[in-house]
C-alpha positions as CSV (number, residue, x, y, z in Angstrom):
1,X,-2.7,82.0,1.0
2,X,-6.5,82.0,-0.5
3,X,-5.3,80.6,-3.8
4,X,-3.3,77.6,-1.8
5,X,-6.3,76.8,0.3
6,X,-8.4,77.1,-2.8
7,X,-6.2,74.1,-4.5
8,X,-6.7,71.9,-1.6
9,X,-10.1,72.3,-2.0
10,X,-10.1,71.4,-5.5
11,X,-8.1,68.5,-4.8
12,X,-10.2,66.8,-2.0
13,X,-13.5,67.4,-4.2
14,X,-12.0,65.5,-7.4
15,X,-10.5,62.9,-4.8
16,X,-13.9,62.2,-3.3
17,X,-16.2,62.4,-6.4
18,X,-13.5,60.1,-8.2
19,X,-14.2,57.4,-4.5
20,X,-17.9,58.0,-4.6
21,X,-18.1,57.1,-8.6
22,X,-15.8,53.6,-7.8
23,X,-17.8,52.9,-4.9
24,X,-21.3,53.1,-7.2
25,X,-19.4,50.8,-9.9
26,X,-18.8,48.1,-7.6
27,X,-22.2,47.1,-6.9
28,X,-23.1,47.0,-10.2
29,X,-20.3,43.9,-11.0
30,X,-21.5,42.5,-7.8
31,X,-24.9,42.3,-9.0
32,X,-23.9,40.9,-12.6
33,X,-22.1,38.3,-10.6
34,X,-25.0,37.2,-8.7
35,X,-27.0,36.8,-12.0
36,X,-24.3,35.1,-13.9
37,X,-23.8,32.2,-11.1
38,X,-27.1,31.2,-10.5
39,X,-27.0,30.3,-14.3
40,X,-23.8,28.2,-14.2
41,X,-25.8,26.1,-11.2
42,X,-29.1,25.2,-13.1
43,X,-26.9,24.4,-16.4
44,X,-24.6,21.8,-14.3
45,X,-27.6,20.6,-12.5
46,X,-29.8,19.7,-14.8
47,X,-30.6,16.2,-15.0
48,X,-28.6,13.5,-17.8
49,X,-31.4,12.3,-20.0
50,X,-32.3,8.6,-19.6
51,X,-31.2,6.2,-22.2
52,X,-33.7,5.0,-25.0
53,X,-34.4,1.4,-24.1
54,X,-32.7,0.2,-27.1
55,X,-29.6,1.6,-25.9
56,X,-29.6,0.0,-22.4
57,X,-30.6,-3.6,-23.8
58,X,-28.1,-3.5,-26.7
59,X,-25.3,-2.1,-23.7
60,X,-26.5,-4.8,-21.5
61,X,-26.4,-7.9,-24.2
62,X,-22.5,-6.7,-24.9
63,X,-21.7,-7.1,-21.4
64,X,-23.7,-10.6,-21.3
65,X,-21.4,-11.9,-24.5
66,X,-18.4,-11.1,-23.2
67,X,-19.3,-12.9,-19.3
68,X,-20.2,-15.9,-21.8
69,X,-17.4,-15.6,-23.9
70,X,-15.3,-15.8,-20.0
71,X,-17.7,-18.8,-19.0
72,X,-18.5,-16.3,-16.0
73,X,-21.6,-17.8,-14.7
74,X,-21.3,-16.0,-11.4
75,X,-21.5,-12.6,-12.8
76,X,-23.6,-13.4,-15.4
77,X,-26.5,-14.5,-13.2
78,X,-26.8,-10.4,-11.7
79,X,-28.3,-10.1,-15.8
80,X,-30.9,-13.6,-15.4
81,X,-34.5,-12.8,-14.9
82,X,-35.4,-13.4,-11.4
83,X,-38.5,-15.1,-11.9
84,X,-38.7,-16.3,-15.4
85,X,-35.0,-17.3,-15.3
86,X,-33.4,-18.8,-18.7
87,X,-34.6,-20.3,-21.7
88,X,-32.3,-22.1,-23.9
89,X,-32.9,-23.3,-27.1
90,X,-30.7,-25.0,-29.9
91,X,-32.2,-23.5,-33.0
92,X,-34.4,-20.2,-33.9
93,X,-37.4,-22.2,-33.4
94,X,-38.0,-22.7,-29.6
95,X,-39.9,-25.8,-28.7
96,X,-42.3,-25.7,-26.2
97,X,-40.1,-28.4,-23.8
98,X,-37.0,-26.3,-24.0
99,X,-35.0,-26.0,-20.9
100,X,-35.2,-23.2,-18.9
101,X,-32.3,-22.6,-15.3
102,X,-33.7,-20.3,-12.6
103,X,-31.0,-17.7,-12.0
104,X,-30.1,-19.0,-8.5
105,X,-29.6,-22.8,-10.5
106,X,-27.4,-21.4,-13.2
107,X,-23.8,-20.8,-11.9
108,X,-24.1,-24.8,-10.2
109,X,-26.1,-26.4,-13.4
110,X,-23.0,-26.0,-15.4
111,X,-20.7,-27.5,-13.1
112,X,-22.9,-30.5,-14.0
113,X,-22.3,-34.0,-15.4
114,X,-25.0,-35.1,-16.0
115,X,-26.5,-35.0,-19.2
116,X,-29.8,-33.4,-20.2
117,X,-32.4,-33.7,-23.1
118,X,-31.7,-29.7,-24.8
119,X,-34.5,-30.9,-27.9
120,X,-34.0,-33.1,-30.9
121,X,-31.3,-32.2,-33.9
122,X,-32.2,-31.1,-37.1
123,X,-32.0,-33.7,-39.8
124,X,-31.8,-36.7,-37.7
125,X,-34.1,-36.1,-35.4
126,X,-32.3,-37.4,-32.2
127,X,-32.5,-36.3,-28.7
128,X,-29.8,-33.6,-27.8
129,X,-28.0,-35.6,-25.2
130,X,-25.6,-33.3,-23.6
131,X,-23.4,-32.4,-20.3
132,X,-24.4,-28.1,-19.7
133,X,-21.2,-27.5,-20.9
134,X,-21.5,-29.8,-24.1
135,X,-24.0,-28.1,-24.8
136,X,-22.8,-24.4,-23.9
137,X,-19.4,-25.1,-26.5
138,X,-22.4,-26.8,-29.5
139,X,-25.0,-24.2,-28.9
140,X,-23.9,-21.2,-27.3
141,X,-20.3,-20.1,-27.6
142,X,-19.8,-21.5,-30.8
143,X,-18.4,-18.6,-32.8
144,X,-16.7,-16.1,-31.3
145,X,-19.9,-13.5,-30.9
146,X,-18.1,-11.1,-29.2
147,X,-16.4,-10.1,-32.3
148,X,-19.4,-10.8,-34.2
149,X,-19.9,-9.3,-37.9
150,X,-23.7,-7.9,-37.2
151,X,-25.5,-7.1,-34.5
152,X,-29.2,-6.5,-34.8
153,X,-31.9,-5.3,-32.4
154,X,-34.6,-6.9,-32.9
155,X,-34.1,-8.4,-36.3
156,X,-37.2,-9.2,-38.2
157,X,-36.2,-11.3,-40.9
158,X,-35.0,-15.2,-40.5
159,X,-30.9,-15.9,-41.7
160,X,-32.0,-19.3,-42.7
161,X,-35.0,-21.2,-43.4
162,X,-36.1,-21.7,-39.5
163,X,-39.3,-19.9,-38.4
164,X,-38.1,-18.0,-35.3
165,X,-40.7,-17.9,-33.1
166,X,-39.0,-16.0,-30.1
167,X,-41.6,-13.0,-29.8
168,X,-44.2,-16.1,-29.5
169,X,-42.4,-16.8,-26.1
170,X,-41.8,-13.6,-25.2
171,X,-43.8,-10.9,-27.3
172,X,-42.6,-7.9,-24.8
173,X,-39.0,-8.6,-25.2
174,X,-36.0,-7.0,-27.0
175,X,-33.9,-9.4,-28.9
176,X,-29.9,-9.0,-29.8
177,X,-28.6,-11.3,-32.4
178,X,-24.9,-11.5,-32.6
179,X,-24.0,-13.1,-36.3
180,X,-21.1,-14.6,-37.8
181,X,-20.7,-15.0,-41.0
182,X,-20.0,-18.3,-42.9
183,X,-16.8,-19.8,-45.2
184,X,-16.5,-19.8,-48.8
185,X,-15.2,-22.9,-49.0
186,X,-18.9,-24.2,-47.0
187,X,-20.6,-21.4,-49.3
188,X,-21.6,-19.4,-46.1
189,X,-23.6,-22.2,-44.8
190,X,-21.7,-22.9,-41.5
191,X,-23.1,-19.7,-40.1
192,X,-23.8,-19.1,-36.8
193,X,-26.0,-16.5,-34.6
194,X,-26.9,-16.3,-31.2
195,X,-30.0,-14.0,-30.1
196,X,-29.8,-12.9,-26.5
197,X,-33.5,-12.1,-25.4
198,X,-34.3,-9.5,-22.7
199,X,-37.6,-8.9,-21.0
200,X,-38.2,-6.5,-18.0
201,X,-39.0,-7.8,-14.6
202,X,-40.9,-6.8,-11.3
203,X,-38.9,-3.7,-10.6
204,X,-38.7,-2.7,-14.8
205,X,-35.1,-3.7,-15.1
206,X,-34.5,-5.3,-18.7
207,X,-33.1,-8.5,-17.3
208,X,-32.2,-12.1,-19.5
209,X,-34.7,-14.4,-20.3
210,X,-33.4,-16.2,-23.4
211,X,-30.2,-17.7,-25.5
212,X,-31.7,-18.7,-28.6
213,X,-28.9,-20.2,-31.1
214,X,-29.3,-20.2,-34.5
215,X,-27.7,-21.7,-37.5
216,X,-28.2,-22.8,-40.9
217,X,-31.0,-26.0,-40.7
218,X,-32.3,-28.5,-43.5
């Protein structure tokens, strides 16, 4: 009888020590747990770096060539400078009478037909006497830019033999140029560029302020 009571014994003191060691185990993952989560929350809330400049003007002129590639004037107004509106100008050099829409002008001025004095042509020397949309199928979307061969930020040197005097206009602006190459056959002088020109406004958004076309000039 003393040796069965003796096993019992035995038996309910490894059953409790082997509780009391599973219970002192469990805390311990608990409290790795705790220190692993809090972790995993400041990793997924850390702030997404801002964009370089350069990145947001160069994403925002591709959007702009492909709403004037669709002749979207509606859209492309939400990119125009509120105040400064925008400049248009035939060649790389911008005279100082060049036309300039106000943003809430643009989308109606090109449903216009009447025509309008854009500057004077190379060579000749005569008045550029156009309709808004003449002039947007001569001077702006006259290559297809939104497949152009280079892009440049803020090129520095001139394709032709036109002085561009852009940063003259606009000296805290970030230019785009969208080029497209000449023909052969015209010895690569029928190229073509257009330089989209960005400046920020009032509330530091980089916003439109100039279409400067460019091409190859006697």
């Amino acid at each position: 009888m003393n040796k069965t009571i003796s096993a019992f014994i035995l038996i309910g003191l490894l059953l409790l020590s082997g509780c009391q060691q599973t219970t002192e185990e469990q805390p311990e993952r608990a409290e790795e747990s705790e220190e692993t989560n809090p972790e995993q929350e400041n990793n997924q809330n850390q702030d997404t770096p801002e964009k370089p400049e350069e990145q947001l003007v160069q994403e925002k002129a591709d959007k702009v060539i492909s709403l004037i590639k669709a002749k979207n004037a509606e859209e492309l107004t939400n990119y125009v400078h509120q105040e400064k509106g925008v400049l248009f100008s035939p060649y790389a050099h911008i005279e100082k009478d060049a036309i300039t829409i106000k943003k809430d002008e643009l989308v109606n001025s090109f449903q216009s037909k009447d025509k309008q004095t854009w500057g004077t042509r190379d060579g000749s020397g005569e008045p550029i006497e156009l309709t808004p949309l003449e002039y947007f199928n001569e001077f702006i979307y006259d290559a297809n830019y939104a497949e152009a061969d280079e892009v440049v930020l803020n090129p520095t040197e001139p394709r032709g033999n036109t002085i561009k005097n852009i940063q003259d206009f606009f000296p805290d602006a970030h230019v785009v140029e969208y080029y497209v190459k000449g023909t052969e056959e015209n010895e690569n002088m029928d190229w073509k560029a257009l330089n989209l020109v960005f400046e920020k406004d009032s509330t530091g958004e980089w916003k439109l302020v100039a279409v400067v076309h460019d091409q190859w000039t006697i």
